[in-house]
Every structure is written in structure tokens, then in C-alpha cells.
C-alpha positions as CSV (number, residue, x, y, z in Angstrom):
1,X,-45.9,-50.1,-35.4
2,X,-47.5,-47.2,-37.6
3,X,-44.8,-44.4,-37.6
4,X,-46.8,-41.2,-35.7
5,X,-47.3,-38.7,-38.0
6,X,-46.6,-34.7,-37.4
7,X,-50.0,-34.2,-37.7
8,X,-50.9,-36.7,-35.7
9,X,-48.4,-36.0,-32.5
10,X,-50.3,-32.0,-32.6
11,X,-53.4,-33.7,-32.8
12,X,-52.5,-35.5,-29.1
13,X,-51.9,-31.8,-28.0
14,X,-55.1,-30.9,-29.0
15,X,-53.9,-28.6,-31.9
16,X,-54.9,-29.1,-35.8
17,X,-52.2,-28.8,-37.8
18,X,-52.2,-28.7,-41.8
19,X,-48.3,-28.1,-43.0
20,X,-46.3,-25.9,-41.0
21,X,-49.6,-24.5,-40.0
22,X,-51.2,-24.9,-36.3
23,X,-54.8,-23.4,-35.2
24,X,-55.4,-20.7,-33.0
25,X,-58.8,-20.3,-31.5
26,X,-58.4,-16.8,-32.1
27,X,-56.6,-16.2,-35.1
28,X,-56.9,-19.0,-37.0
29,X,-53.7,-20.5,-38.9
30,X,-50.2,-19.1,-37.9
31,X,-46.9,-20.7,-38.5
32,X,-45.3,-23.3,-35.9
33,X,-44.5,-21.6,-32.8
34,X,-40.3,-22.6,-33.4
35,X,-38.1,-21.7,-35.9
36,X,-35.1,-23.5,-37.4
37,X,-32.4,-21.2,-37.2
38,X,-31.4,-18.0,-39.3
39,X,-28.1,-16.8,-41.1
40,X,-26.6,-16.2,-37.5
41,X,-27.7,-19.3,-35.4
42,X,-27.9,-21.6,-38.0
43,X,-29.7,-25.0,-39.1
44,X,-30.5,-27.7,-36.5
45,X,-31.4,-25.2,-33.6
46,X,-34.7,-24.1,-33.2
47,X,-35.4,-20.4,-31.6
48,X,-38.8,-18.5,-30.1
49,X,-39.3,-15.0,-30.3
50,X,-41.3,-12.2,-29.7
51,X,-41.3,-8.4,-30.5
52,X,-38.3,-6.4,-28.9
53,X,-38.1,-2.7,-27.0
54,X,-40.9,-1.5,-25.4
55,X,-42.4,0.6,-28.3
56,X,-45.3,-0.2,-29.9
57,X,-45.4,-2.0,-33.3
58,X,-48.5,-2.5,-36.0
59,X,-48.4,-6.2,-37.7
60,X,-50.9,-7.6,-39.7
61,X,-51.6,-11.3,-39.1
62,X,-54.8,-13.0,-41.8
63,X,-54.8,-9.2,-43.0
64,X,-55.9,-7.8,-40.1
65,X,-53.7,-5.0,-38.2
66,X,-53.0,-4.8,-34.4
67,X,-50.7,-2.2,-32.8
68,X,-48.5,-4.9,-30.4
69,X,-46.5,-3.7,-27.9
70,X,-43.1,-5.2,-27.3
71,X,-41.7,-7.9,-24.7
72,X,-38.7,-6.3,-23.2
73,X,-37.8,-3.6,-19.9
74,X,-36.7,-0.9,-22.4
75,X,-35.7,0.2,-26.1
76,X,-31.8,-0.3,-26.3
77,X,-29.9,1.8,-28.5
78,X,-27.6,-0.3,-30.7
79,X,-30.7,-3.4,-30.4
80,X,-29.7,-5.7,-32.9
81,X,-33.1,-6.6,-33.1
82,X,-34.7,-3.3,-34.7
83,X,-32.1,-3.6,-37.9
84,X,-31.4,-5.9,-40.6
85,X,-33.9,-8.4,-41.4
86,X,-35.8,-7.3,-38.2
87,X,-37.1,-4.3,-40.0
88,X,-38.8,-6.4,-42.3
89,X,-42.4,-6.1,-42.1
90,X,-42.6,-9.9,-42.7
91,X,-40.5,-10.2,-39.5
92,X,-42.9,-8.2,-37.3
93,X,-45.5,-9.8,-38.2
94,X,-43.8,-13.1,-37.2
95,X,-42.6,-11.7,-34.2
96,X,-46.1,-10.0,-33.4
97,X,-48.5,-12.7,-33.7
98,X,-46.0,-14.9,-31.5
99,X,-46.2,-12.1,-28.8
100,X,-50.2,-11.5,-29.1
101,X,-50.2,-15.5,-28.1
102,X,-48.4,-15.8,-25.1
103,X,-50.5,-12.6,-23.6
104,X,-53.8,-13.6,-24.7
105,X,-53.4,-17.9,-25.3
106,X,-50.5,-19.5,-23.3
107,X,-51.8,-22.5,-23.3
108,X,-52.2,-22.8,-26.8
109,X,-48.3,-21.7,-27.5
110,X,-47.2,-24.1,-24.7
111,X,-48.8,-27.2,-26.0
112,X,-47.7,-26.1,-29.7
113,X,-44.1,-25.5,-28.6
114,X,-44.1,-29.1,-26.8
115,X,-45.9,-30.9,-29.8
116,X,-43.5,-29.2,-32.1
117,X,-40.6,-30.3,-29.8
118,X,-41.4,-34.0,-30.1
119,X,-42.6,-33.8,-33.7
120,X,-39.3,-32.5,-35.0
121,X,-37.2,-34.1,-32.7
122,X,-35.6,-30.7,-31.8
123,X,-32.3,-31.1,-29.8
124,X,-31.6,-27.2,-29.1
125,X,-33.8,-24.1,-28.7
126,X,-32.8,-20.6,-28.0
127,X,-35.3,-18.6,-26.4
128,X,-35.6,-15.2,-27.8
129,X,-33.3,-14.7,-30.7
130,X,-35.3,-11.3,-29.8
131,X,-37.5,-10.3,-26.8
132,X,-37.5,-11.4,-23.7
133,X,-40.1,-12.3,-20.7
134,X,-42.6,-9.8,-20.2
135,X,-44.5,-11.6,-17.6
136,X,-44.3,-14.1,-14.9
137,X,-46.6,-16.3,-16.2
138,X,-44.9,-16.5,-19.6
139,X,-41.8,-17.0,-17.3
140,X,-43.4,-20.0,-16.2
141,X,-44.6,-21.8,-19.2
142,X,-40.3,-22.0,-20.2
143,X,-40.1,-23.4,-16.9
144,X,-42.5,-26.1,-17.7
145,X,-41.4,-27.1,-21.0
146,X,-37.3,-27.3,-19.8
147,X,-38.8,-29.3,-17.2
148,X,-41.1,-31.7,-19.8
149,X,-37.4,-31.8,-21.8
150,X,-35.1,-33.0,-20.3
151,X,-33.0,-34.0,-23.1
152,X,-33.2,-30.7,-25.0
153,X,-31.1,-27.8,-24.5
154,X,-32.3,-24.4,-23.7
155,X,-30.9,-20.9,-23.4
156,X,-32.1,-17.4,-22.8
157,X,-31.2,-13.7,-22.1
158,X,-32.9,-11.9,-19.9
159,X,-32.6,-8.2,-18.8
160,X,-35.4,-8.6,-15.8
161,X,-33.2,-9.5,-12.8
162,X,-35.8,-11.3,-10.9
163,X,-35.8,-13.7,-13.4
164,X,-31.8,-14.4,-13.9
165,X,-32.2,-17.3,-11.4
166,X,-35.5,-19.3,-12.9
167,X,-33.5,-22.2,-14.9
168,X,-31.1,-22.5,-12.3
169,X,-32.5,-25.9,-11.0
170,X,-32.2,-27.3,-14.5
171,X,-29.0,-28.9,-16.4
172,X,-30.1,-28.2,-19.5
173,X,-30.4,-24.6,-19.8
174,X,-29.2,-21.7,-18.9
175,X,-30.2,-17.8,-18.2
176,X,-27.6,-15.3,-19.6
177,X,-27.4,-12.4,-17.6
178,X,-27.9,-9.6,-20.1
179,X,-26.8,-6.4,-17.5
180,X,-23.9,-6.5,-16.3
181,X,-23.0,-4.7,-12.8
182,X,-22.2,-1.3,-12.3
183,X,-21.3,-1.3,-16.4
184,X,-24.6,-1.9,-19.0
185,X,-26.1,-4.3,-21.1
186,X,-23.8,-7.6,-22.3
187,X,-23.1,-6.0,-26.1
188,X,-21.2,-3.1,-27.3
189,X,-18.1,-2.0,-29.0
190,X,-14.8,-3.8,-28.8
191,X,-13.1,-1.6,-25.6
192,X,-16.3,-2.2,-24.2
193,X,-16.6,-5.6,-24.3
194,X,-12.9,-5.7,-23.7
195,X,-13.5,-4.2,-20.2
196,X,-16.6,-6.0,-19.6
197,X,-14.6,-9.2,-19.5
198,X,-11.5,-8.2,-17.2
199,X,-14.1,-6.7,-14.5
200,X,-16.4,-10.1,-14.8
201,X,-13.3,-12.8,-14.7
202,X,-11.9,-10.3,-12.0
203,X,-14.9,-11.2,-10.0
204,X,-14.7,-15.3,-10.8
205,X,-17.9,-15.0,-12.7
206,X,-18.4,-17.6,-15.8
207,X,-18.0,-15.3,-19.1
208,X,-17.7,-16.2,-22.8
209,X,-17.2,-13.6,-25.8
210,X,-19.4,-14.9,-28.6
211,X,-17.2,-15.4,-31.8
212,X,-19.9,-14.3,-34.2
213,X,-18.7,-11.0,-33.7
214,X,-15.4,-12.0,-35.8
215,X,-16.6,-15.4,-37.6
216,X,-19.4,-15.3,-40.0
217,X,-19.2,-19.1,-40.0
218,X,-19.7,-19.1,-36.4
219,X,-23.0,-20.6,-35.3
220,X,-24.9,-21.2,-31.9
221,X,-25.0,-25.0,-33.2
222,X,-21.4,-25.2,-32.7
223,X,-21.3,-23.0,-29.3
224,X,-22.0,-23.9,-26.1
225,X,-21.6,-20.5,-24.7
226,X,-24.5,-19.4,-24.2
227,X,-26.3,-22.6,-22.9
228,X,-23.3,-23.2,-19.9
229,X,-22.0,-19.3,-19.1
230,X,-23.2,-17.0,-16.8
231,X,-22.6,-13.8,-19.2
232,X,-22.2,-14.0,-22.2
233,X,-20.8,-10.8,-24.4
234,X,-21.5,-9.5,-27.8
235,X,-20.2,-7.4,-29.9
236,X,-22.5,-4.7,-31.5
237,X,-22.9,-5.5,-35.2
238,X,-24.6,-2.8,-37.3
239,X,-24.6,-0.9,-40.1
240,X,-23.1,2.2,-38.3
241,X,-20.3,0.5,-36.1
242,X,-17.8,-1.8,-37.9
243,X,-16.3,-3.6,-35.5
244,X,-12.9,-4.6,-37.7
245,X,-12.2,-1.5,-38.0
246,X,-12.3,-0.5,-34.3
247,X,-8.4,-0.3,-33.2
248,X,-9.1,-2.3,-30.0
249,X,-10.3,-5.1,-32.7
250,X,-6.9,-6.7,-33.0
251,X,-6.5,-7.5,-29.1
252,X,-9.9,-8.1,-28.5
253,X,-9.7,-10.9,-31.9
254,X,-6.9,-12.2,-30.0
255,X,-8.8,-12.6,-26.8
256,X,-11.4,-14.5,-28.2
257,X,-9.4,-17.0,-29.8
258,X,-8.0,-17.6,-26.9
259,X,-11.0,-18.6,-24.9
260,X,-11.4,-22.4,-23.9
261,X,-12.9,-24.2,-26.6
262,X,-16.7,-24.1,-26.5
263,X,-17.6,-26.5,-29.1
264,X,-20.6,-28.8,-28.6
């Protein structure tokens, strides 16, 4: 039998596709709806994002310009999201055009996401390395495509509460709770996240401290953290707060290491 091609399998989705390019009906050719990885989650899993904060952004996509609000509840200080390679204008663009599809063609972005799925073969996908659900019907496409996947693995953050519970019916993926209760957000500095986990595992509640914060080599393709834990913590990494050389780093180094052993 005729080995499918990638073209092909978007084709049976109703999408054209003409290398690493898929059709929109309204903006013509933009890149494949999922990534494989970046410098922090690394080869072999594929992530989906959209703009972060609330603010508005301008992006360009076929040179035209769009002011594009972003996906999430409110404009964090310390976002990760709004530094580094994020304040690329490349980046925003990326970021934008993906958000201008799930408001104004869904459908489009959840057949593309699907073909792309079963095109590449993808085994992981993190949803929102930024962003997060800014509607319920966006809510529900995710829904659909965990359901249509089985065999892939899927994670998310959310800061909506109404929506912690939506992949709870599913055993492959997972909703990290990004506020935590009566303290913040699930990132911060090392005292923080320090206290974060003693009032969380004094409650019995499934937490894991994401070694990124103190491994450069760490990678979400050799973590199951996020995809099994109900929070998840993060130390803030920026250009203003150094985390090794916080005096609580030391003990909080230690605490990490000593976490069960999430490896995939």
C-alpha cells in the first residue's frame, strides 16, 4: 500500500497544504497550527499558543496589521511570556495569527491541529506554552481533539477556574491549576514557591516543582509533571530576578531533587 502523504492526510481534512504551509479561508497561508518544541520544552513535543495578558497587541500576518487582543483573565507581572524571545516581533505574529483563528475559524484550527496530529505522528502536545482559553467554545474544540487522541498526551494551564475540571474525564491529559488558594498564581520566587508547596502537600493536593527552574537540560519531554499533577510550580525566570542567587535557592534546590522521580 501507497504510504499517505502529509499532504495528502490535510487534504482528507479538507485543508491544502504546500510545506509547512496550511490554507486559511481568510488569510491565506500560515504555518502549521503546532510547534515542535523550543529551547525550554524541547524536541519531540509539540505545543499550541496564543497571545498572553489581556493587552492588546499589533501583528502583521501576509503584511497586513491587526491590533489582537490577548487570550488570558489578566496581565501578570513577572509573565514569562512578555520577555525573552516573546518580545520578538516574529513571535507575536506567530502567536497572533494563531489567536485571530480560534476566534474568527475554529473549525479550520481544529481540523488542522487533528491532521497535523496524525501527519506527524505527534505523541505529546502542550497547550499553551503561552495563553490560555479565552472562550468556551475554544474550551471545547481541546476537548474534542483529547477525545479524537486517545494515545496522545495533553496538558494545559489554565487561570479560568471554571475550566480546571474540563479534561478531568480523560487519562491522557491533564489541567494544571495555575491559582493557587488564598496565595497567587503557580510561579514566583524561590520562598514563594517554597511556601506554595508546604501549604499544597499540607492539604494532600498532587504538586510537582518543575526542575527547569535549576536544570537547563531539563525538558517537558522528559517530565511528566505537568501531564499527571494537579499544580504544578515555577520558578520566575527573568532577566530581573536570578533565581541562584536567591538565599532560599539552596533549600529550595534541595527540595526539588528530592521529589519522586517524574521521568516519562
Amino acid at each position: 500500500m501507497k504510504k499517505e502523504t502529509k499532504k495528502s492526510v490535510y487534504a482528507r481534512y479538507g485543508i491544502e497544504y504546500q510545506t509547512g504551509k496550511i490554507k486559511s479561508e481568510r488569510y491565506g497561508f500560515v504555518n502549521e497550527m503546532l510547534i515542535d518544541g523550543n529551547a525550554k520544552i524541547g524536541k519531540g513535543c509539540y505545543h499550541f499558543s496564543t497571545l498572553p495578558t489581556n493587552q492588546a497587541f499589533t501583528i502583521q500576518v501576509n503584511g497586513q496589521d491587526y491590533s489582537v487582543k490577548g487570550t488570558c483573565v489578566c496581565n501578570c507581572v513577572g509573565c514569562y511570556a512578555t520577555k525573552g524571545n516573546y518580545r520578538f516581533q516574529s513571535v507575536k505574529n506567530a502567536l497572533g495569527i494563531r489567536t485571530l483563528l480560534i476566534r474568527e475559524e475554529l473549525d479550520f484550527v481544529e481540523r488542522a491541529i487533528m491532521a497535523q496530529i496524525e501527519a506527524d505522528h505527534v505523541e505529546a502536545v502542550r497547550i499553551h506554552a503561552a495563553g490560555d482559553f479565552d472562550s468556551r467554545e475554544y474550551l471545547e474544540m481541546w476537548i474534542r481533539i483529547v477525545k479524537a487522541f486517545s494515545n496522545v498526551t495533553f496538558w494545559t494551564y489554565t487561570k479560568v477556574k471554571e475550566y480546571e475540571a474540563a479534561f478531568d474525564q480523560f487519562d491522557n491529559a491533564n489541567i494544571v491549576k495555575s491559582v493557587i488558594p488564598g496565595m497567587g498564581f503557580n510561579f514566583g520566587h524561590c520562598e514563594y514557591i517554597m511556601n506554595a508547596y508546604e501549604k499544597l502537600t499540607g492539604e494532600n493536593k498532587t504538586v510537582h516543582v518543575c526542575k527547569c527552574g535549576i536544570d537547563k537540560n531539563q525538558h517537558c519531554t522528559s517530565c511528566k509533571g505537568c501531564s499527571v499533577n494537579e499544580y504544578v510550580l515555577f520558578i520566575e525566570h527573568s532577566t530581573e530576578y536570578k533565581a541562584e542567587k536567591d538565599d532560599k535557592f539552596a533549600a529550595l534546590k534541595a527540595l526539588i531533587e528530592a521529589q519522586k522521580s517524574m521521568k516519562a
